[in-house]
N, C-alpha and C positions, 0 to 999 in steps of 0.2 A: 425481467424485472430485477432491478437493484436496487437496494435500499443503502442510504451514505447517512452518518448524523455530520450535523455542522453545526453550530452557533448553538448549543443547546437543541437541536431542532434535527430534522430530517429531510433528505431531500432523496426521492422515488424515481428510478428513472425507468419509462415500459419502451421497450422496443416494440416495436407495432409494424406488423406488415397485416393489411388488410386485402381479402379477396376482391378480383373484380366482379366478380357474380354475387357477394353476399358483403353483408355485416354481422357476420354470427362473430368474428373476434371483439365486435363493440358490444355487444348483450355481453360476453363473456366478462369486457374488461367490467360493464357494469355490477352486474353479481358479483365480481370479484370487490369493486371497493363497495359493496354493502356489504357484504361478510368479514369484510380485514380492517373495516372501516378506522380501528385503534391503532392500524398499525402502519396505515397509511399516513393519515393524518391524525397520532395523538393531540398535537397541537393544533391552534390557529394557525401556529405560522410557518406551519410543514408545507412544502415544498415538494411539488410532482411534476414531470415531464414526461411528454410523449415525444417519442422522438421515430419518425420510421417514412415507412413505403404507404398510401394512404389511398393511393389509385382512384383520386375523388377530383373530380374539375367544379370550379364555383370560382365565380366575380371576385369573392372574395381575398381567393390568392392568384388564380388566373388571371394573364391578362383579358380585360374585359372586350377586349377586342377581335378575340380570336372566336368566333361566335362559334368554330368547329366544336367545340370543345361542351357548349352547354347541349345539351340536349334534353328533352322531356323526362328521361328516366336516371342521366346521368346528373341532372338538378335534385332529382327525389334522395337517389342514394348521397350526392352531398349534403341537403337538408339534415340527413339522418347521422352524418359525419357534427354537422356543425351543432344538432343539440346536444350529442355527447358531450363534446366540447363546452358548449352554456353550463352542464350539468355541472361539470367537473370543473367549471369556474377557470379555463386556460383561455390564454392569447397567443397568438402566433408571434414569433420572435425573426422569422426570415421576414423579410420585404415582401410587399405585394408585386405580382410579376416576375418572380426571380424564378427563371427555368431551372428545375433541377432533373431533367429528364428530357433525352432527345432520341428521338423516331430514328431506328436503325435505315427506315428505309425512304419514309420521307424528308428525315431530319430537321421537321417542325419541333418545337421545342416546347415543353408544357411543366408547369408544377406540382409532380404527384405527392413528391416526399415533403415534408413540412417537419416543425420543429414548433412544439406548443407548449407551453408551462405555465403555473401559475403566476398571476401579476407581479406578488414580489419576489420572485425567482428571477424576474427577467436584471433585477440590480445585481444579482449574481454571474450575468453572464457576460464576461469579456468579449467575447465573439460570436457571432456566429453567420455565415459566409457560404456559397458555395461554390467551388474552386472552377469556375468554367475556362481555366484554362491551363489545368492538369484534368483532363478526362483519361479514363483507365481503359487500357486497351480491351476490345469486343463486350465494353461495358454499355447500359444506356443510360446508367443512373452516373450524375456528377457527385463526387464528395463533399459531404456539408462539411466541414467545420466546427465544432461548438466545443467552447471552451466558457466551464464554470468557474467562478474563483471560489474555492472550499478551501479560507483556511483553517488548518488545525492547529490547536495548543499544543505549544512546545514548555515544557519542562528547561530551566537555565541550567548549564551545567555547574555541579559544583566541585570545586577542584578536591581532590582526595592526595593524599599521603601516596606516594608509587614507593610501595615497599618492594616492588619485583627489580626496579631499577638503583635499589639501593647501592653505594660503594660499602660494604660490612666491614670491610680493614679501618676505614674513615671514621666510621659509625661507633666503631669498639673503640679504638683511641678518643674519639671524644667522649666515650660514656665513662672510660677509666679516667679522664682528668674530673670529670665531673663529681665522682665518686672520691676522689683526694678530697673533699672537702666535708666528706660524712666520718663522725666519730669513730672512733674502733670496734668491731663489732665485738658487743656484749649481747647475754641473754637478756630477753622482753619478758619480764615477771610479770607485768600487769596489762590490762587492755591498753590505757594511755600511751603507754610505752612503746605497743604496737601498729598503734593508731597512727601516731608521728611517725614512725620508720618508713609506713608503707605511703603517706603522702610525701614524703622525702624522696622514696626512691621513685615514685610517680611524678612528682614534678621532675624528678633528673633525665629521667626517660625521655618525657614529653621535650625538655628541653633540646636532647639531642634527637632526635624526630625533627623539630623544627630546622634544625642549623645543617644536616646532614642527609635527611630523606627528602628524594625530590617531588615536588609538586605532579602529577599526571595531569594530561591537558585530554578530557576525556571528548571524542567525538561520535555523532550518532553511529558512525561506519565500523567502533573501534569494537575490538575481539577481545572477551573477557578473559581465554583462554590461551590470549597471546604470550609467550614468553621474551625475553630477551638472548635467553640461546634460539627461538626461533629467528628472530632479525639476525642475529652473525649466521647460522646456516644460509638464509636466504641469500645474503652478502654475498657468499662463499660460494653460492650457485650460480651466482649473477656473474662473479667475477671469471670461475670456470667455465660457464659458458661459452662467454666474451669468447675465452683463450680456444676453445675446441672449434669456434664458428671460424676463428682465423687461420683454424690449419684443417677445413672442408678438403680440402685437395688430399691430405694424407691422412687417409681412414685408422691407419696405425698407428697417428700418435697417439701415447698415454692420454694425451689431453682429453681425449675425447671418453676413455672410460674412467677417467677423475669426475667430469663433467657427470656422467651417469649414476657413478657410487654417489656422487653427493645431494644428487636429487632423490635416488632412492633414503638416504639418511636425513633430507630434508622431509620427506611423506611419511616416513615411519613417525618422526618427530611430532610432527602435526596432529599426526594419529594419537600417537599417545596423548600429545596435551589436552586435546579434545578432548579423550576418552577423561585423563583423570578429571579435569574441569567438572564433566559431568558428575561423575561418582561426588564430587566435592559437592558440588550442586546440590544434588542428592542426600547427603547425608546432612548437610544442616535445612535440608527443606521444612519448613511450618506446612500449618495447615492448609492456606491458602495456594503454598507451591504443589502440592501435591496432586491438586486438583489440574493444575498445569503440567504437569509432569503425563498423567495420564493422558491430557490430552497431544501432548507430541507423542506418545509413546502409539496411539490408537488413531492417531490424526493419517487422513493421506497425504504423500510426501507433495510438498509443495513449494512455495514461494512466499510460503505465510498468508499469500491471501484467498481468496477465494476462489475453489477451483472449478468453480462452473458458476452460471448466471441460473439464480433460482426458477423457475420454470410455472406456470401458472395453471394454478389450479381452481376447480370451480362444481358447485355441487348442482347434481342432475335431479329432475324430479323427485326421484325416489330417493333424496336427500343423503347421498351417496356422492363424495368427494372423488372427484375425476380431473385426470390429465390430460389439458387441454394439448394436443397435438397435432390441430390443424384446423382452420379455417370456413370447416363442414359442421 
């Protein structure tokens, strides 16, 4: 089970492999959404899908013609597939008829896996398809497809002041002619006095900030603890490189241990700015960072996002929380 938010809202998604001997994973998923019921669907317009292996034959998505397929007992356990379904209020979102599953040995073709969601979930889904003609080698099940549109809010960027890429030679020369037009410095007897001096030398500031600091064109990819001694080192690596790949044949030229010192003084480099960035980080962290902080600090290493698919739990008789782990 996954849980995504979207539009203000939530959208669930249960991977479902169900036994062919039982429907003890459908009682499960039920108990599960009466107990989490807030968390499934806090809203009306929460959004859930079942998406899996279902091992169920019915008219409904089989074709109705393959009469092999219905049978007296394999009708009953569909029944009991399709009032989960009524319950849970989902529609099927694959075609009626669409094989997603073919007999290793007699290569009849049948609909086990399905793709169900609620009504207005399905204006959410771009696609969904199943590839009958990429099948996976000593596979019987075909690949579905499903592709959701979830978009997220994006934040516009807004351009900042790049003081790291400033010219300083530039910057001093225009704050000195700036400064040719301020009185001579006397003492500040009184607050007035003080008051003008510091909005004086503050609009001169600002002014050269404007005419001299460049604009940053900040992107979602970009590294806060990037420097611009890091871009000339990488420069520097790219170019040595080049020169050590063109003399492969002669392990002895210099070129090739220039090429290595400067990737070792590129890593070191990185390392450091990282590390100070952090310490920076750190020390002007508020309350709110800190809380983050701790969490990278105790987090397991990852990719940012989540490092497993949350796993479903559900309580037994004796009101005792248990891990559902198999289809018994």
């Amino acid at each position: 089970m996954g849980p995504h938010c979207i539009r203000n809202s939530i959208l669930t998604l249960f991977n479902i492999y169900v036994d062919c001997e039982n429907s003890n994973v459908l009682q499960a998923l039920q108990a599960f959404s009466c107990q989490h019921s807030h968390i499934i669907q806090p809203t009306d317009n929460a959004h859930i899908a079942w998406i899996g292996d279902f091992n169920r034959h019915h008219p409904y998505w089989d074709s109705d013609s393959d009469h092999r397929l219905f049978t007296p007992a394999g009708l009953h356990t569909a029944k009991l597939l399709i009032r989960h379904i009524a319950e849970w209020d989902l529609i099927m979102t694959l075609p009626v008829s669409m094989p997603t599953h073919e007999h290793l040995v007699t290569k009849k073709k049948s609909q086990l896996d399905n793709v169900f969601c609620t009504p207005h979930t399905a204006d959410l889904i771009l696609q969904c398809e199943v590839l009958l003609t990429d099948p996976k080698p000593g596979m019987d099940h075909f690949p579905i497809i499903t592709i959701f549109e979830l978009p997220l809010p994006c934040l516009a960027a807004v351009p900042r002041s790049d003081f790291r890429n400033t010219d300083w030679t530039a910057f001093s020369a225009e704050l000195r002619i700036q400064l040719t037009d301020f009185p001579p410095p006397e003492p500040l007897i009184n607050i007035p006095d003080l008051n003008a001096a510091c909005h004086n030398l503050t609009e001169a500031l600002q002014d050269v900030i404007n005419t001299t600091v460049p604009m940053s064109r900040p992107t979602p990819h970009s590294k806060h603890w990037w420097t611009k001694e890091l871009t000339q080192l990488h420069q520097t690596i790219t170019c040595l490189s080049r020169r050590a790949h063109r003399m492969t044949d002669f392990p002895d030229h210099h070129s090739h241990a220039d090429a290595k010192a400067a990737t070792v003084n590129y890593s070191t480099a990185t390392e450091k700015a990282r590390h100070q960035h952090w310490i920076e980080w750190l020390e002007s962290a508020k309350e709110p960072d800190i809380w983050t902080a701790n969490k990278y600090l105790n987090g397991t290493p990852s990719n940012a996002g989540l490092t497993r698919i949350p796993s479903l739990h559900c309580v037994d008789p004796n009101g005792q929380e248990t891990l559902v782990e198999s289809n018994e």
